[in-house]
C-alpha positions as CSV (number, residue, x, y, z in Angstrom):
1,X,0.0,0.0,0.0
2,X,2.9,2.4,1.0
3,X,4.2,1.9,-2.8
4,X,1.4,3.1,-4.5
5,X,0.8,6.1,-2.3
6,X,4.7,7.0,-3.0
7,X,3.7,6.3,-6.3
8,X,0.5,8.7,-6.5
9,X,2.4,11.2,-4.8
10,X,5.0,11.3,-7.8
11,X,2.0,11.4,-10.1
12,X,0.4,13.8,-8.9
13,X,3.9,16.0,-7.8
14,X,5.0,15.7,-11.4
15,X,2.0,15.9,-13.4
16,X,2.8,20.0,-13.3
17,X,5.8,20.0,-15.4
18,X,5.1,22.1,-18.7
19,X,3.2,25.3,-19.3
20,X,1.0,24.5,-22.1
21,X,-2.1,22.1,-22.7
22,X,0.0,19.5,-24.4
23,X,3.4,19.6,-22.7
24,X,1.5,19.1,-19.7
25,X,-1.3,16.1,-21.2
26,X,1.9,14.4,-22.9
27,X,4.0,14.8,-19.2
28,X,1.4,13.8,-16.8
29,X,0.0,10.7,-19.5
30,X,4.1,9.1,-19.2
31,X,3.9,9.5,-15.9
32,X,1.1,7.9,-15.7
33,X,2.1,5.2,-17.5
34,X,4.7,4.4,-16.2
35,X,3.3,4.4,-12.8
36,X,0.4,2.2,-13.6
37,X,2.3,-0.5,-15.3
38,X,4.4,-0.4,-11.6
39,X,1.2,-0.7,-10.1
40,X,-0.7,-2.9,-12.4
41,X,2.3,-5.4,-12.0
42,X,2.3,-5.4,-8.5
43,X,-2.3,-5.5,-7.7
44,X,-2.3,-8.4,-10.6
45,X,-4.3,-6.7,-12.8
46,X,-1.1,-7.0,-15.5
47,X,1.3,-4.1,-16.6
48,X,-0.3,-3.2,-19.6
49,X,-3.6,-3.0,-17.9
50,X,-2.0,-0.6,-15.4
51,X,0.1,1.4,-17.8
52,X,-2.9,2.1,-20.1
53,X,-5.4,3.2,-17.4
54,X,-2.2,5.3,-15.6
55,X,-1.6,6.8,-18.8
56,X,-5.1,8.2,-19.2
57,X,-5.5,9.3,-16.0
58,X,-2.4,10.9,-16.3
59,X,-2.6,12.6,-19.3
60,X,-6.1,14.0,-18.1
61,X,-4.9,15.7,-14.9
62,X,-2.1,17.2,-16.5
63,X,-4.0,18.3,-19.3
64,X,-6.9,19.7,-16.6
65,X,-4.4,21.5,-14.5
66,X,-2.8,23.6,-17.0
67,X,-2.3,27.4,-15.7
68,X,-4.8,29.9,-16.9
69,X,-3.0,33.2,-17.9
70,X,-5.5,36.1,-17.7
């Protein structure tokens, strides 16, 4: 349990790197990724299970968090 909060920590830590729509969608959907196949591996549910459901989750919180510039 303590590797996937350390792991949703990271996801949701790093998911902020970029300024614009994509740099940040493209960012947070690797992270993602990468972070669900970790987790996938490890519940049983498979890697690419994991990575694919990481990857959208991913790429949607990065790409809903951009910074608004008014």
């Amino acid at each position: 349990m303590r590797t996937i909060v350390v792991f949703a920590a990271v996801l949701l830590a790093t998911t902020a790197c970029g300024d614009t729509w994509g740099e940040r969608a493209v960012t947070g959907g690797g992270i993602g990724a990468g972070t669900g196949a970790v987790i996938g591996a490890v519940t049983g549910m498979g890697p690419l299970t994991g990575a694919v459901i990481g990857g959208a989750v991913g790429a949607g919180a990065g790409a809903a968090t951009t910074p608004r510039r008014y």
